[in-house]
N, C-alpha and C positions, 0 to 999 in steps of 0.2 A: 613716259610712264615709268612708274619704280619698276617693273616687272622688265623692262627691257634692260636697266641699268645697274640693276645689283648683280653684285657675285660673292662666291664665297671666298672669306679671307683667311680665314682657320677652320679647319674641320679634325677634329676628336674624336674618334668611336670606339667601341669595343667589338670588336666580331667575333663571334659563338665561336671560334672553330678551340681545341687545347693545342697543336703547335701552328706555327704559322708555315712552316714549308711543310711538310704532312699532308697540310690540308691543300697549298696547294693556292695557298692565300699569295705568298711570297711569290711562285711563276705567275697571276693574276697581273698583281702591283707591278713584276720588273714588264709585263705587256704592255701597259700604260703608262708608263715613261720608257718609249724606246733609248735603245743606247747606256743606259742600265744596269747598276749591278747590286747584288745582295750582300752585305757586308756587317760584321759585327758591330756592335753599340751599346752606348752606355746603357745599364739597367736601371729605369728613376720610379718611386714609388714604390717600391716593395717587390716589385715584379725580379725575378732571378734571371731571367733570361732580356738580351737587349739585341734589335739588329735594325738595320737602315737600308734604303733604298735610296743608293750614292750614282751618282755621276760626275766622276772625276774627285772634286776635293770637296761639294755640296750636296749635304742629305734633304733630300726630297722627300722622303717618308722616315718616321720615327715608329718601331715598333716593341711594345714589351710585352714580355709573358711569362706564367708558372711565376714559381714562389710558394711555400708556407704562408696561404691566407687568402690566394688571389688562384688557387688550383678550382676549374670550372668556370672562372668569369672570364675566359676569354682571352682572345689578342687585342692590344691596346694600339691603337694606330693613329698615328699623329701628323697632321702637314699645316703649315703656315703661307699664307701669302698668295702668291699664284701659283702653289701647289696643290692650294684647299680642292677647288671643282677638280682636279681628276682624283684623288683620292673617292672624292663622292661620287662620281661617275662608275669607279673601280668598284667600289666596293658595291652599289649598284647593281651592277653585271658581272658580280660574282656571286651572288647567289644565295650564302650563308647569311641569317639574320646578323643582324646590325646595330647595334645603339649608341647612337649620338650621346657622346657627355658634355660639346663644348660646340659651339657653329658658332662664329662669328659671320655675318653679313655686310657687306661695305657699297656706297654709292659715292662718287664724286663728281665734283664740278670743280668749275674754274671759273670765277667772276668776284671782281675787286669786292670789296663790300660785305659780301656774302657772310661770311667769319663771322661778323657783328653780328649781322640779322639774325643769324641763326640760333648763337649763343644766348643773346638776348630772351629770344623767343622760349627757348630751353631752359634757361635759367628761371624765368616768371613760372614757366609751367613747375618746375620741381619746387617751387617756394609754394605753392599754391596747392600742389597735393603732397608734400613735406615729405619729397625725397631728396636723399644724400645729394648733395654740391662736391664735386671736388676739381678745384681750377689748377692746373700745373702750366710752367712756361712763362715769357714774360708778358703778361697782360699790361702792365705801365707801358711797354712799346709796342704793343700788337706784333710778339714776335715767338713763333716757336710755340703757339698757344694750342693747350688741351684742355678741355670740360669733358668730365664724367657725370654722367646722370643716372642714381640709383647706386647702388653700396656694392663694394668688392664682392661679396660672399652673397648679393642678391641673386635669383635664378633670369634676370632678366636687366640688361644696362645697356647705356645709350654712350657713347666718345666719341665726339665731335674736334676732327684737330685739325691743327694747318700743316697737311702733306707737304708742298709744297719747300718748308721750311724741312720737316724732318728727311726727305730726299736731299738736300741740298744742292751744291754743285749750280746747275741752270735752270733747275726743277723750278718753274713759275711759282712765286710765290703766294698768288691768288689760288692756285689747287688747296681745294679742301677738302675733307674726306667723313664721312659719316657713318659709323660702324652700329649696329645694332649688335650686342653679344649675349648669345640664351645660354644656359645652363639647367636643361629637363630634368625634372625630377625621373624617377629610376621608371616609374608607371609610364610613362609617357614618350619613353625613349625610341620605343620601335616606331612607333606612332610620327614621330619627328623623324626620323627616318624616309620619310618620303618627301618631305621638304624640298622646296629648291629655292634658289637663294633671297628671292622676295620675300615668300614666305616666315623669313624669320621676321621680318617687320611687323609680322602680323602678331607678336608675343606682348603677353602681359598691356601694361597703360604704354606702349608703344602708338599705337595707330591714332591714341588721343594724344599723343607729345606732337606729333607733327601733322596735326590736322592743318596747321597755319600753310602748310606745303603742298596743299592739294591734293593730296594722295590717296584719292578717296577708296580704292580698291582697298584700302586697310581693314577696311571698316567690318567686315562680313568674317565676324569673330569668335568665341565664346571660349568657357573658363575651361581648362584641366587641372585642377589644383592651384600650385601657384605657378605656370606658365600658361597662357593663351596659345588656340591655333586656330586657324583658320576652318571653318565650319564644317562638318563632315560631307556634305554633296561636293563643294568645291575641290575637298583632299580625294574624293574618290574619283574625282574627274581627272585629277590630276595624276592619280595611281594608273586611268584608263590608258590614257596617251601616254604618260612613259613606259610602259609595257604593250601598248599595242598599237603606237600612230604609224610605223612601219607599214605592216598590214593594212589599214586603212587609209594609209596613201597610195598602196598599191591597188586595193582595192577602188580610190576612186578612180583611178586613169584607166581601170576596167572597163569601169562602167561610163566616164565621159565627162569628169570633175568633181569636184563638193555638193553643190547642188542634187546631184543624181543620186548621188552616194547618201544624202542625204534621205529622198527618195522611197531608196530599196530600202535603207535599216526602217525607216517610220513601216513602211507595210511589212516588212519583218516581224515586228515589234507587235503592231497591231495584230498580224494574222495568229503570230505566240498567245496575245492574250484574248483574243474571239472566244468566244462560247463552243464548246461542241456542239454541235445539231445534230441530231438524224436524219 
């Protein structure tokens, strides 16, 4: 299932706080990357202040702030690759609101063939609802190949590449990798915020690109402008357990597994919403 095999591959946010050691942002971030250190960095976009969360000679977090123009909007925090999930994690269980400006989502495989099938499939569908193509790498030898689907400046795109080839070295070169990349409009950003890494797939004509893939848990969707999310019961269910499945696993070895626990909350629940009698 997608939901067992995505993760995230870039995570972007702006966190509410005006500095980032002040608040407290900065000891948060060096927690989750132990071994850790806080260090100055370059200032990009307008922001006047720059600093990073290094370990040894590699920044793992990118953070900007202040400026003439950007005083009030926050710290800008930035991770790539296998540093996306703890960033998201971090920021998380730190507490101060959050807004996602960039999540990238990635699932891969490994099987001959695949590259084609897939392109193919993705190419038809973006010729058929008349969105942006763009093929990079060499396609005449099947090597080193990318497809983009949907426009650089869109709030919602799809890159299908051969890992494989871009790892080099002994990297297999049947790995292929499939990114889903959102970009939320400003309304909607807290909102995405509680996302977890499937969940980007569920944005925009994404869930209809790869219905060929089975993935049917896409499907249960609807509009926020021009990004998609996954439907409000399902995002609330999903706010329940990340804030409270702790608790509710302690609770069921209470009482004697899921089943039981199941049990107590239903008469819970029901005896909450009974009538008063006299």
């Amino acid at each position: 299932m997608l939901a067992k095999n995505a993760k995230f591959d870039w995570y972007q946010a702006t966190v509410m706080v005006q500095n980032p050691q002040e608040s407290g942002l900065v000891g948060a971030l060096l927690e989750a990357w132990p071994f850790s250190d806080w260090a100055p960095a370059k200032n990009l976009n307008g922001y006047l202040f720059g600093g990073a969360i290094v370990r040894g000679g590699r920044t793992l977090c990118h953070l900007c702030w202040g400026g003439e123009g950007n005083q009030g909007l926050g710290v800008n925090c930035k991770t790539s690759s296998s540093e996306s999930p703890v960033l998201a994690q971090a920021l998380a269980q730190f507490g101060a609101v959050y807004l996602p400006t960039r999540i990238d989502s990635a699932v891969d495989w490994r099987e001959p063939g695949l590259f084609d099938s897939l392109a193919n499939h993705l190419i038809e569908y973006a010729k058929q609802n008349r969105l942006q193509i763009n093929q990079q790498g060499d396609w005449a030898r099947g090597e080193s190949r990318t497809l983009y689907v949907g426009s650089q400046s869109s709030p919602v795109r799809l890159v299908l590449y051969e890992k494989g080839y871009e790892q080099g070295g002994d990297a297999p070169r049947d790995w292929v990798r499939l990114e889903a990349r959102i970009r939320p409009n400003k309304a909607h950003r807290q909102r995405i915020a509680t996302w977890d890494a499937s969940q980007v797939f569920c944005a925009g004509w994404i869930p209809q690109a790869l219905e060929a893939l089975g993935w049917d848990d896409l499907h249960n969707r609807s509009a926020i402008g021009t990004v998609w999310r996954c439907d409000d019961t399902e995002r609330a269910r999903t706010a329940l357990l990340k804030q409270y499945g702790a608790i509710m696993a302690a609770w069921s070895d209470e009482v004697g597994g899921w089943s039981e626990l199941g049990q107590v909350i239903g008469q819970r629940v029901e005896a909450k919403e009974s009538p008063i009698t006299a």
